[in-house]
N, C-alpha and C positions, 0 to 999 in steps of 0.2 A: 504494500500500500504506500501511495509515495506521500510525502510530508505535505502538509497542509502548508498554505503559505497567500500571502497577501503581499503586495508593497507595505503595507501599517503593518501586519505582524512581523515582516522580516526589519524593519525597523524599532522593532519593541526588543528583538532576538538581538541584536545589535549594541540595543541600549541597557539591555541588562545583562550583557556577557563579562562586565568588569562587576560586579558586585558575585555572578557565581563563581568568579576567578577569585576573587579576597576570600568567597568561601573555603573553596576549595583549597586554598595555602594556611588555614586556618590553621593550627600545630595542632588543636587535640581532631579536628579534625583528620588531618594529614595522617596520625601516629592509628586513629581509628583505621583507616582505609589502609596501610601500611602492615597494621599490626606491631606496629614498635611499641607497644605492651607488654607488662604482664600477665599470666594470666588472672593475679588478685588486679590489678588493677583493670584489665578489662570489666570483670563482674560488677567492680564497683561501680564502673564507668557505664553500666547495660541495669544497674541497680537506681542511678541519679534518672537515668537516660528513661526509665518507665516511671520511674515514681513524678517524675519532673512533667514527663507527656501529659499525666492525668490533669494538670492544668489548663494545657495546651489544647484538651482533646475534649474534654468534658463540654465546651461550651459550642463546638465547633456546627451542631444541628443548628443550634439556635442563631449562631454568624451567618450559615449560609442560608438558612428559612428568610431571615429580615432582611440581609441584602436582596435576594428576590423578589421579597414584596417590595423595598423600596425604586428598585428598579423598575418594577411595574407601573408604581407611582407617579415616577419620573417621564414615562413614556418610552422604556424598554419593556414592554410587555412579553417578547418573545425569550430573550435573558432570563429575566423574572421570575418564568414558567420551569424555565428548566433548573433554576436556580431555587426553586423553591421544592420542585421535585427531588433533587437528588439531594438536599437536606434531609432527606426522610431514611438515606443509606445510612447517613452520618450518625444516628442517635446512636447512644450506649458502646459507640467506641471507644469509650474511654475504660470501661467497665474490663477490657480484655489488659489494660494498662496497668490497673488496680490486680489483678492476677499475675500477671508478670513479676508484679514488684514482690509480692510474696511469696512467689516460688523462687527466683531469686537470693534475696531474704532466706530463703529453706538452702538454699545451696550453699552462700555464704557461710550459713551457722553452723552448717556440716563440718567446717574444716577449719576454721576463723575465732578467735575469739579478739577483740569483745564482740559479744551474739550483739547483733543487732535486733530491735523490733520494727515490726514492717507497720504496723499503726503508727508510731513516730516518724518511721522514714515518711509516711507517705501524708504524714503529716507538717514535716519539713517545709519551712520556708524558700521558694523556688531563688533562683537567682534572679536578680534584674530585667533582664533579657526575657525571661517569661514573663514578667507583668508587661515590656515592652511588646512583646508580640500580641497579649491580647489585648493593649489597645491599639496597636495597629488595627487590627479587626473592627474595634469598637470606635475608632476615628472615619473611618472607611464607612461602615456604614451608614452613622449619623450626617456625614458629610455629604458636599455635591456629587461627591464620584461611587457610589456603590458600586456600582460595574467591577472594580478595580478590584473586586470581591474575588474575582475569575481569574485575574493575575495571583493574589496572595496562593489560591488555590492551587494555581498551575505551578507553581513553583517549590511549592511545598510536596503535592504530588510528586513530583519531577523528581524531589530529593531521594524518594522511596526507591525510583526506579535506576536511578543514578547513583544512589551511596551505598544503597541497603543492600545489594549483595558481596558488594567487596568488607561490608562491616559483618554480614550474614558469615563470608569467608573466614573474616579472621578467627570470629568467635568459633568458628568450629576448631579450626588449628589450635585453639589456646585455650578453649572450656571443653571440646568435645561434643558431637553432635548430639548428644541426649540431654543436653543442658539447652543445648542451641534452639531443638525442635520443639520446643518447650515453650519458646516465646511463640505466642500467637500474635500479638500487634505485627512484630516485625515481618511475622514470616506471610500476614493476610497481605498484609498492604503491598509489601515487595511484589508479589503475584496482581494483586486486587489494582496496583494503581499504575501498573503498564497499562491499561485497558482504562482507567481514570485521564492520564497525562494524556493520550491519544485523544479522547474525546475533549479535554479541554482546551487542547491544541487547534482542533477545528474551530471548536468555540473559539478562542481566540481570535484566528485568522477570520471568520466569519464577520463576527462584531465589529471587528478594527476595520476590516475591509468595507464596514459599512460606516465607520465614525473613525476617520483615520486621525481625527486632531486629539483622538484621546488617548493617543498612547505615551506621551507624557505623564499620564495623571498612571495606566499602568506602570509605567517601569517604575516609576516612583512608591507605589503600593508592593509592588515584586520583590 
């Protein structure tokens, strides 16, 4: 199937290829994709990485239901629809995050001391960066630009399908696949958002091809 593409979307692809480039050089980044871990500090690092998601994830229905309807609002009706639809895959994804972190938590405590508690871990205060992402979300949609809904989206998808098996990789090499096959968030969406990032790809390229002055306000939400 060949790549979706517009003159507006190949200029969004353009305009946001230096912010997935400072990702991608990002050191715990890098050392994830690499593996230049341990393997205690991998788990730790797959322990923050699920307990930390359930912030990130828990609200994600409700981000992409109201960008939808404000879209609608705005007079993207056609957006709107499907952005209000596929908010209804998103609910209780976080729920499989909340699981991870305890079986995790179970693995840790097997071999580790001090045991940790997975009610405190997942009760832990996220870092900055998390409160910053959900209100990126929560700026986006209260804002002129809801649309910009579909870029956060696409990019976030994109990561699952771009980062997550070379991080899928390592943790096998370093935890061993019985620990690995065990994470469902990681292992749904790596599979689940090839077939996600494709359709929002069109999306993309569709919308921009029809509103090509908004791919400003996208790379900027991306």
């Amino acid at each position: 199937m060949s790549k979706p593409t517009s003159p507006a979307f190949d200029l969004y692809e353009a305009g946001i290829a230096s912010a997935r480039g400072r990702l991608a050089q990002d050191p715990l980044v890098a050392r994830l994709a690499s593996g230049d871990l341990t393997p205690e500090q991998m788990l730790r690092t797959l322990i923050e990485y699920c307990s930390f998601g359930v912030h990130m994830t828990e609200p994600v229905e409700s981000w992409i239901r109201r960008a939808g309807e404000r879209c609608s609002a705005l007079g993207y009706p056609e957006l709107g629809s499907s952005l209000v639809k596929h908010a209804r895959h998103e609910a209780g994804h976080h729920t499989m995050l909340v699981a991870d972190t305890r079986y995790l938590v179970r693995v840790w405590n097997n071999s580790h001391v001090p045991e940790l508690d997975a009610d405190q871990v997942l009760l832990g205060t996220p870092p900055p960066s998390v409160e910053e992402y959900r209100e990126l979300h929560e700026s986006t949609i209260a804002g002129t630009t809801p649309y910009a809904q579909l870029a956060i989206e696409y990019e976030i998808e994109r990561l699952s399908v771009s980062l997550g098996p070379r991080v899928i990789q390592q943790a096998v090499a370093l935890l061993g696949e019985e620990v690995t096959s065990r994470l469902s968030f990681i292992q749904e969406h790596v599979a689940l958002d090839v077939g996600h990032t494709a359709y929002n790809s069109r999306q993309m390229a569709s919308f921009l091809g029809e509103h090509p002055t908004f791919v400003d306000a996208m790379v900027n939400a991306g």
